[in-house]
C-alpha positions as CSV (number, residue, x, y, z in Angstrom):
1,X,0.0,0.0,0.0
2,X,2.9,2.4,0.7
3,X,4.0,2.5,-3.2
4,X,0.5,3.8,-4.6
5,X,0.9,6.0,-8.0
6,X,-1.6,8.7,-8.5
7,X,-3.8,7.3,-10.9
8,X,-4.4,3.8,-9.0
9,X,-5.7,6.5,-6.2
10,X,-7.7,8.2,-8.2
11,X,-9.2,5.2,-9.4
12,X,-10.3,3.9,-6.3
13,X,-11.7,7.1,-5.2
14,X,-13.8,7.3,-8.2
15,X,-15.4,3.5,-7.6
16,X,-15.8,4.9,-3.9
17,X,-18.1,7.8,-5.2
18,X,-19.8,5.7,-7.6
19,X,-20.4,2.9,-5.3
20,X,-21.9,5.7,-2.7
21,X,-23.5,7.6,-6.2
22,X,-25.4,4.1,-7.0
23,X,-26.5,3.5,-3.0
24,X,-28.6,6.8,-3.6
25,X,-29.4,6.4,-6.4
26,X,-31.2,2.9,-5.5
27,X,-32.4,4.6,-2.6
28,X,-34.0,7.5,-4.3
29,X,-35.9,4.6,-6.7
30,X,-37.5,3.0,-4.0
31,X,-39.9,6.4,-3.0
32,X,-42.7,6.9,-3.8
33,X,-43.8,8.5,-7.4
34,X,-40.1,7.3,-8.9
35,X,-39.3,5.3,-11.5
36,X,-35.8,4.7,-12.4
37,X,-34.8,1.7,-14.8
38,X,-31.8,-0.1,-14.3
39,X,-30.7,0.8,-17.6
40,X,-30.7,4.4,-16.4
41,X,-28.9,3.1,-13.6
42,X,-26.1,2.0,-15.6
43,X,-25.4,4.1,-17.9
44,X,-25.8,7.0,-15.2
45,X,-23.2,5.4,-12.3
46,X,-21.1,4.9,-15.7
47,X,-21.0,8.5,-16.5
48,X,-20.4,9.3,-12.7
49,X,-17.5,7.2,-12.7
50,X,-16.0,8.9,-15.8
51,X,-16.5,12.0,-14.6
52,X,-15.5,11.5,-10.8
53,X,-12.1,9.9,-12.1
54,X,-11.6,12.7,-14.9
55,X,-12.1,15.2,-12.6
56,X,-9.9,13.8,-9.7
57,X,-7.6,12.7,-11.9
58,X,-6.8,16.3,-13.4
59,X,-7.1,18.0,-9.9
60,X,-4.2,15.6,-8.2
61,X,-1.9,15.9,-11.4
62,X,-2.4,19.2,-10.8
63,X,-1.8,19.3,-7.3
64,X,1.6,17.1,-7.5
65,X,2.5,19.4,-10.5
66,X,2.6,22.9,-8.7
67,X,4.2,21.3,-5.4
68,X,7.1,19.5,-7.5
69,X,7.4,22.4,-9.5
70,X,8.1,24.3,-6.1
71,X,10.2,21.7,-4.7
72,X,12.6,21.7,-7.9
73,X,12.7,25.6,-8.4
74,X,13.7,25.5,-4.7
75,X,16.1,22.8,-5.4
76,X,17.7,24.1,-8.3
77,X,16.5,27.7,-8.1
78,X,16.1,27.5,-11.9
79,X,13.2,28.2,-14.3
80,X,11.9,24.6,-15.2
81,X,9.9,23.8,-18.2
82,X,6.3,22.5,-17.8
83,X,6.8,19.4,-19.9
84,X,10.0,18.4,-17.9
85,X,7.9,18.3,-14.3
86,X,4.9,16.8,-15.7
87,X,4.2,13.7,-13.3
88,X,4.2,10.2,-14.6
89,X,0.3,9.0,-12.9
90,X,1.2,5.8,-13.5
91,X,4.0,5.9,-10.8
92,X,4.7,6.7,-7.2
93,X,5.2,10.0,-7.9
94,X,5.9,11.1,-4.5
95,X,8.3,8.6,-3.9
96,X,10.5,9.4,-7.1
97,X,10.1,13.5,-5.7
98,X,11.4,12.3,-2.3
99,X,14.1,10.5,-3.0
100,X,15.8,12.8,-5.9
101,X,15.2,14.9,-2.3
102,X,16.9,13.3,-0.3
103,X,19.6,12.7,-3.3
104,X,20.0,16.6,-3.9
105,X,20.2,16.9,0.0
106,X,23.0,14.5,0.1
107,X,24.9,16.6,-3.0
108,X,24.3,19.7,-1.3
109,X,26.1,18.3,2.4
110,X,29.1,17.1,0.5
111,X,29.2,20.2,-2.0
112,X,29.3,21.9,2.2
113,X,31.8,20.1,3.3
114,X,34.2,19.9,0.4
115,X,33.2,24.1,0.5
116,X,34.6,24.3,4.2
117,X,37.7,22.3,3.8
118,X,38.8,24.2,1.1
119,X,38.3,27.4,2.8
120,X,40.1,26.0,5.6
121,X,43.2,24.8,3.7
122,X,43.0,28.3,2.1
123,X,43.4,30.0,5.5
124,X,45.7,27.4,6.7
125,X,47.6,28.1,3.6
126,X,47.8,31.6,3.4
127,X,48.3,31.9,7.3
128,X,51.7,29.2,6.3
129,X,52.8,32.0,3.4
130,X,52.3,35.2,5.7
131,X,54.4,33.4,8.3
132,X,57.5,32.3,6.5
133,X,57.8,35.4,5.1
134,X,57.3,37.7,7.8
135,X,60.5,36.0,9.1
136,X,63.2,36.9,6.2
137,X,60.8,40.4,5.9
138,X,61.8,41.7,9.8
139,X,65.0,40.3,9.7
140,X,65.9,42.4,6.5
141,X,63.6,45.5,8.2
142,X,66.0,44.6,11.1
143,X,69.5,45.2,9.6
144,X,68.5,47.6,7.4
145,X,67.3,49.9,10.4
146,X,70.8,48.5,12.2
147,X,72.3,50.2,9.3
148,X,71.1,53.7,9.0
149,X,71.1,54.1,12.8
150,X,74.9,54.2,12.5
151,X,76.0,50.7,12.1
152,X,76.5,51.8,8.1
153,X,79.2,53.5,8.9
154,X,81.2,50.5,11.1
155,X,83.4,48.6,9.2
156,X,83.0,45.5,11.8
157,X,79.3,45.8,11.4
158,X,77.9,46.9,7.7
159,X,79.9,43.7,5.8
160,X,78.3,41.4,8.5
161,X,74.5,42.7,8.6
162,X,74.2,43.2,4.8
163,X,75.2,39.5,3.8
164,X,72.4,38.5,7.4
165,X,70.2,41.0,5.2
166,X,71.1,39.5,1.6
167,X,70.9,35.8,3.1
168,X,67.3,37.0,4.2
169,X,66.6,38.0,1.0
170,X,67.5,34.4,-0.4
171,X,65.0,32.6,1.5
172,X,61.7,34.7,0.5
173,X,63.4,34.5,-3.3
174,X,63.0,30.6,-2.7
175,X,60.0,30.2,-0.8
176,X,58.7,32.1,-4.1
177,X,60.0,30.4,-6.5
178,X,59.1,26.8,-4.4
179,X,55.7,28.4,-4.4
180,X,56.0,29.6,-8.1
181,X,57.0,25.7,-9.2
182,X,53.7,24.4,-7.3
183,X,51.4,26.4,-8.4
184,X,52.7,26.1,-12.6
185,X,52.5,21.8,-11.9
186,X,48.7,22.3,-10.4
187,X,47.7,24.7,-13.0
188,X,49.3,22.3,-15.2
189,X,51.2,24.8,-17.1
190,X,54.7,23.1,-16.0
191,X,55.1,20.3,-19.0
192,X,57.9,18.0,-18.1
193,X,61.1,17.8,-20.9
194,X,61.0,14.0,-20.6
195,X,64.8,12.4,-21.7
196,X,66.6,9.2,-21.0
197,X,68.3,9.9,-17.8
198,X,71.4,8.0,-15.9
199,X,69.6,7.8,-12.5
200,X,73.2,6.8,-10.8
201,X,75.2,9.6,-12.8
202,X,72.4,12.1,-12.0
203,X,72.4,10.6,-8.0
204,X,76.4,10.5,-7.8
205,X,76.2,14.5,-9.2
206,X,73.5,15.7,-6.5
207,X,75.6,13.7,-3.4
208,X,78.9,15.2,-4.6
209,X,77.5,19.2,-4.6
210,X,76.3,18.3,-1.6
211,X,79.3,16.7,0.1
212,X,80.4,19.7,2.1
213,X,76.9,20.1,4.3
214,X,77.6,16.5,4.6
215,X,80.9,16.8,5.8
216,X,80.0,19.9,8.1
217,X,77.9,17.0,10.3
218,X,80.2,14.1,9.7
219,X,77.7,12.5,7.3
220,X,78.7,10.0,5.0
221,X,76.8,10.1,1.7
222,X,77.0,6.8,-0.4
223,X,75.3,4.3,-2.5
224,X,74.5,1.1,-0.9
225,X,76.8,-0.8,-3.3
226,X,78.8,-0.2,-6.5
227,X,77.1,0.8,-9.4
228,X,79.9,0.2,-12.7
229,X,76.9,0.2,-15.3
230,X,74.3,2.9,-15.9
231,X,70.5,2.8,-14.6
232,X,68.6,4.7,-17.2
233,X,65.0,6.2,-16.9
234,X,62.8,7.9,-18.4
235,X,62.5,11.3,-16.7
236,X,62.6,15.2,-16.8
237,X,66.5,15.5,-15.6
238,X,66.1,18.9,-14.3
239,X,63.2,18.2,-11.9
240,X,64.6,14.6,-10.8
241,X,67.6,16.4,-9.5
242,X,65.0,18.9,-7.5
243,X,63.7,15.9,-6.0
244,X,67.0,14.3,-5.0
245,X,68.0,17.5,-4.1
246,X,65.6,17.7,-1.7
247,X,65.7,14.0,-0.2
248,X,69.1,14.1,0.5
249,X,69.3,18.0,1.9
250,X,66.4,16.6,4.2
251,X,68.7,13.3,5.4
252,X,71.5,15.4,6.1
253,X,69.4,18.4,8.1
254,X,67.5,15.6,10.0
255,X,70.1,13.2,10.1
256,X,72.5,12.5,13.5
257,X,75.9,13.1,13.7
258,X,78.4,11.3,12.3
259,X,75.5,8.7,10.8
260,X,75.2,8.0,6.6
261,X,72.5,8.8,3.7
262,X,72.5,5.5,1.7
263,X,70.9,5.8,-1.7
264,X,69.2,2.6,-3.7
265,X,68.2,1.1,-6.7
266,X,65.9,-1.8,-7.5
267,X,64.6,-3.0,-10.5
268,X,61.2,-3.7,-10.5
269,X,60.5,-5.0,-14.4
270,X,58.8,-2.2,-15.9
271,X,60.3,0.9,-12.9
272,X,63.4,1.2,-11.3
273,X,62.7,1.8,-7.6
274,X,65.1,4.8,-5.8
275,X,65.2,5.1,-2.3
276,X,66.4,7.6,-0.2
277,X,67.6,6.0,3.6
278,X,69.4,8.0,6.4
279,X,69.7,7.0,10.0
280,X,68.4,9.9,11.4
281,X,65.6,9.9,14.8
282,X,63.0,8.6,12.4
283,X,58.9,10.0,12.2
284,X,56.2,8.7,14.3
285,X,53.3,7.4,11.7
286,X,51.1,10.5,12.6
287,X,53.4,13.2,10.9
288,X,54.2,10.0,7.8
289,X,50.9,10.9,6.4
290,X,51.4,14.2,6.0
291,X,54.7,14.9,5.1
292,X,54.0,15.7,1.5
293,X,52.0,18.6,2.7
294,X,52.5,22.3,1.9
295,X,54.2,24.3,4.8
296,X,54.0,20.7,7.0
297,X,56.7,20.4,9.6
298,X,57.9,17.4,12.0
299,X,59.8,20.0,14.1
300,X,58.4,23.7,12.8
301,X,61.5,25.5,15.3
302,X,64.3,22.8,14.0
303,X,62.9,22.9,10.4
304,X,63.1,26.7,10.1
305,X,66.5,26.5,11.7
306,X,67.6,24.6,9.0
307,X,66.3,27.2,6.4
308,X,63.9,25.1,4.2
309,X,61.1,26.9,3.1
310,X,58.5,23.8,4.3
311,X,57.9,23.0,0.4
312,X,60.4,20.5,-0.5
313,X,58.6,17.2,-0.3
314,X,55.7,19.0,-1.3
315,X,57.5,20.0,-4.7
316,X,59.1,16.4,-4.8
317,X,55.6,14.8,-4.3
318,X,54.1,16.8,-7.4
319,X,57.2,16.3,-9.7
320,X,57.0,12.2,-9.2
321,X,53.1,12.2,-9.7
322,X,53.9,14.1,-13.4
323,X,55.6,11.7,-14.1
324,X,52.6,9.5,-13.4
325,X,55.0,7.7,-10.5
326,X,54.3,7.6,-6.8
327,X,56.5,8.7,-4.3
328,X,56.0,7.2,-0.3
329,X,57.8,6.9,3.0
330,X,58.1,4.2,6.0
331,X,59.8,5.3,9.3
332,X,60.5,4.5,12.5
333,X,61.4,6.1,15.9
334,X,65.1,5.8,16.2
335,X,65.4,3.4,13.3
336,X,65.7,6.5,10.3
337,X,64.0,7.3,7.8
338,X,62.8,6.0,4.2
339,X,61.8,7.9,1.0
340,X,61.0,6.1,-1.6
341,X,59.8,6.7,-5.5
342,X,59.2,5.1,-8.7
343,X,60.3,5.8,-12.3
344,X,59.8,3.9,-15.3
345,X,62.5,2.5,-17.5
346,X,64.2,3.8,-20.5
């Protein structure tokens, strides 16, 4: 009984007013003076029951018209065409309204939420921008006041405070251009200059330019065995070495004293597999998840200490996925860390 269309209803309403319509009318034969035949009868409850369904008939499709029509123009506060809202009769109506209802409802929740997390990324990320530069922007305010207060003048102290002022200047230049390089590869504007690559020339390059911050913390950087014959990839060079640039600047920032940054290679068929390993204090599995973050920090004092900009393995995380690669990382507390990423053969 729940799942009753419109014109079933209207159906049995109009044998419920015929079947009262004929009562009287057998009643009203019986008295006195009248003289109804049953052929009258007949034809009469038959006209009756035309016109009582007709009529009810028109009146509900009418009804359920104007209220769907209100429910959709609410819904999609559109103009809707007559001919598209016209009710079926022959369905449950009602039912069909209620649950493209409760389906628009549904839409308009998630369309909410989706709404309110991006507005809250966007204040999370803006709020992340105005602080790492206010940083570099008072420090340079700083000096530069330093300077024309007298210090300009002192041999022992303009030399030291411009390159504090000019090394200032270097990290909001980077933080831009970090911000610049994500912003081209989610517009999708950056196009990658794909090549066939020497992934163990191109590693064995990046570890020697950095071999003196290495040194500086008795770090050993090294490949976990010897590597006489080439690996080649498939790969964008330039933006390879931004992402081993970064791995390996991050093992040797977060890396202990006098401990190693051992680089690998695995072939896995179709990918070679490179991973990044140092022997650092490790990350707990809360922070693993959102590492590859814009402006997310383990340690937000020690990570600014170290001069990063906070979108390294943000950068990294974009460049692997245009190459249609993935990029990952597994750690433990006290056992190091592991960055790992995937690109195909040449």
């Amino acid at each position: 009984m729940k799942d009753l269309s419109p014109r079933y209803l209207t159906l049995v309403t109009a044998l419920i007013f015929t079947a009262i319509s004929a009562v009287a009318i057998i009643g009203i034969s019986f008295l006195p003076g009248v003289e109804i035949h049953a052929e009258q009868i007949f034809i009469g409850l038959i006209i009756i029951f035309l016109g009582a369904w007709f009529a009810l008939y028109k009146i509900l499709q009418a009804f359920i018209y104007d209220k769907i029509k209100l429910i959709f123009r609410n819904m999609h506060s559109l103009k809707i065409e007559r001919d598209s809202l016209k009710p079926d009769m022959s369905k449950d109506v009602l039912g069909e309204v209620n649950e493209q209802v409760i389906d628009w409802a549904e839409d308009r929740m998630a369309e909410i939420k989706d709404l309110r997390q991006k507005e809250n990324f966007r204040k999370e990320f803006v709020g992340n921008v105005a602080h790492e530069l206010k940083t570099p922007i008072f420090s340079i305010q700083g000096y530069i006041l330093t300077l024309l207060e007298g210090a300009l003048e002192d041999p022992n102290f303009n030399r030291k405070f411009l390159k504090k002022a000019a090394k200032s200047a270097e990290r909001m230049a980077m933080l831009v251009e970090d911000l610049d390089t994500i912003t081209q590869f989610e517009s999708g504007n950056l196009k990658l200059e794909l090549e066939r690559v020497d992934i163990v020339e191109l590693s064995r390059e990046i570890m020697d330019g950095r071999e003196r911050e290495a040194e500086q913390k008795e770090i050993v950087l090294g490949f976990s065995k010897s590597y006489d014959r080439p690996i080649y990839v498939q790969a964008d060079g330039f933006r390879i070495s931004q992402v081993l640039t970064n791995l390996i600047t991050n093992s040797i920032n977060y890396g202990k004293k006098g401990g190693k940054t051992t680089i690998h290679f695995y072939d896995l068929d179709e990918q070679i597999l490179i991973e990044v390993e140092d022997d650092g204090p490790g990350i707990t599995k809360p922070h693993q998840g959102r590492l590859f973050e814009r402006f997310y920090r383990v340690d937000k004092s020690r990570a600014r200490h170290q001069g990063g900009t906070g979108l390294g393995l943000a950068i990294c995380k974009h460049i692997i996925e245009a190459h249609k690669q993935s990029i990952s990382v597994r750690s433990e507390p006290g056992k190091g860390a592991v960055f790992s990423f995937t690109l195909a053969k040449a």
